[in-house]
N, C-alpha and C positions, 0 to 999 in steps of 0.2 A: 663473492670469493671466486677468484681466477681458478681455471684446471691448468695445470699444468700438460702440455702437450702429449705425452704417453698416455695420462689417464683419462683424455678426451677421447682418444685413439681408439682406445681400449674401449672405452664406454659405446662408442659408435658401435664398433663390431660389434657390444653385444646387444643392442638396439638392433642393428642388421637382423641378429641372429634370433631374437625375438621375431620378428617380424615375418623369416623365414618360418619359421615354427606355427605362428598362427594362420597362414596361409595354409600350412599343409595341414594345421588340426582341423581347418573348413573343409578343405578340399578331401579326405581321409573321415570326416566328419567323426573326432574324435571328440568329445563335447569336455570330455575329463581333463585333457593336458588343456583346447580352446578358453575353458572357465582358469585355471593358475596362471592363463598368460596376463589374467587381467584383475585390478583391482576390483574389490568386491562393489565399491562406489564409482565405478566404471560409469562412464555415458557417450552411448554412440548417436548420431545423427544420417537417417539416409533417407535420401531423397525418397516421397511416396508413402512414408511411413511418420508415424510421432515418433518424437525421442524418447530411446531407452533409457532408462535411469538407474539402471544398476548390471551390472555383470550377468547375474542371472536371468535379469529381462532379456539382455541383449542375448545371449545363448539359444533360450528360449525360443524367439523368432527369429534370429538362423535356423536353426534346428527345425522348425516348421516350416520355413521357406523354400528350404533345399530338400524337404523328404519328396522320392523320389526326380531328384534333381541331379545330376552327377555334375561338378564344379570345376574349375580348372583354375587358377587367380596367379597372375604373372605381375611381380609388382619390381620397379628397378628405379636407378638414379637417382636413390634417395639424397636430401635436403637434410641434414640435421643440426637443429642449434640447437643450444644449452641456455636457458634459464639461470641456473646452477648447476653444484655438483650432481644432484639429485634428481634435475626436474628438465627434461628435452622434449621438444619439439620437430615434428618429421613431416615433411610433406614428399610422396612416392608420388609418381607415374605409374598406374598400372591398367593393367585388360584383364577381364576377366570375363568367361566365356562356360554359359548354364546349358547343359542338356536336358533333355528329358521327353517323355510320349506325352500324346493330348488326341486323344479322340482314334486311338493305334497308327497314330504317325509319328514320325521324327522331329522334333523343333529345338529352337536353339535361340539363344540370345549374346552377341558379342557386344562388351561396353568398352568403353575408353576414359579415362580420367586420370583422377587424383586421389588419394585418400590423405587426409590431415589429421595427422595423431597427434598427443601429449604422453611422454610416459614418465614417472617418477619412478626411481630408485628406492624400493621397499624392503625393509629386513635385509639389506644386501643384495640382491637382485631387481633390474627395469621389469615394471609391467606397465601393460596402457589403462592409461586412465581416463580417455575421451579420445574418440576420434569421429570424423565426419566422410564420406564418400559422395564425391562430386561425379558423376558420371557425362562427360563432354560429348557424346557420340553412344550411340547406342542403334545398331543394327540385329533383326529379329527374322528368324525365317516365314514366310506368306503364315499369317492368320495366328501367328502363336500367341501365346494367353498363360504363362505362368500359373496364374490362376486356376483354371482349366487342367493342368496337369494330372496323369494318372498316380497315382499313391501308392 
């Protein structure tokens, strides 16, 4: 079934608007709005890591990745196609750039990529329901170790 042009429009922005949202509930690390932006059967894929398999996994290890980590995530010129009324598809450009101490110094990691979403129109509102994060470039300041981070 075709969208008619308004409701395509319409549906974008609030994809955009989604999308803004989950960045800032990483970044803000708000885990409460982060977990409604996404369906419960949610599944993420990121480099270095197994795949999550449900919303709550995925939270879960953001949520542990980034303690004491402060985040920054700049994502733009988004790609979105429609499936259907219900079901789109997004491919972002973004950077996203992790602080944090390790051993009482300052370190830092800047990435460069893509992230590859799905989100489906549920009870009336998009949430995502799979996405992947492709990191193309990734610069680190001398000897940093994520890992290694102080908590």
């Amino acid at each position: 079934m075709a969208m008619a042009d308004l409701e395509r429009l319409v549906a974008i922005e609030d994809i955009k608007q989604l999308k803004s949202r989950r960045d800032r509930a990483v970044d803000q690390k708000d885990w409460a709005t982060l977990e409604a932006l996404h369906a419960p059967d949610h599944q993420s894929h990121v480099e270095g890591f197994e795949p999550w398999l449900s919303a709550a996994e995925m939270i879960a290890n953001v949520r542990a990745s980034l303690e004491g980590v402060t985040s920054v995530h700049q994502c733009h010129t988004p790609d979105i196609t429609f499936e259907s009324p219900t079901r789109a598809r997004g491919i972002w450009a973004m950077e996203d750039n992790l602080f944090w101490s390790q051993d009482s110094e300052p370190h830092w990691l800047r990435g460069w990529g893509f992230y590859e979403e799905v989100y489906e129109k549920r009870d009336g509102r998009w949430v995502y329901v799979w996405r992947r994060l492709t990191r193309l470039k990734v610069n680190t300041s001398a000897g940093a170790d994520l890992a290694k981070r102080s908590k």
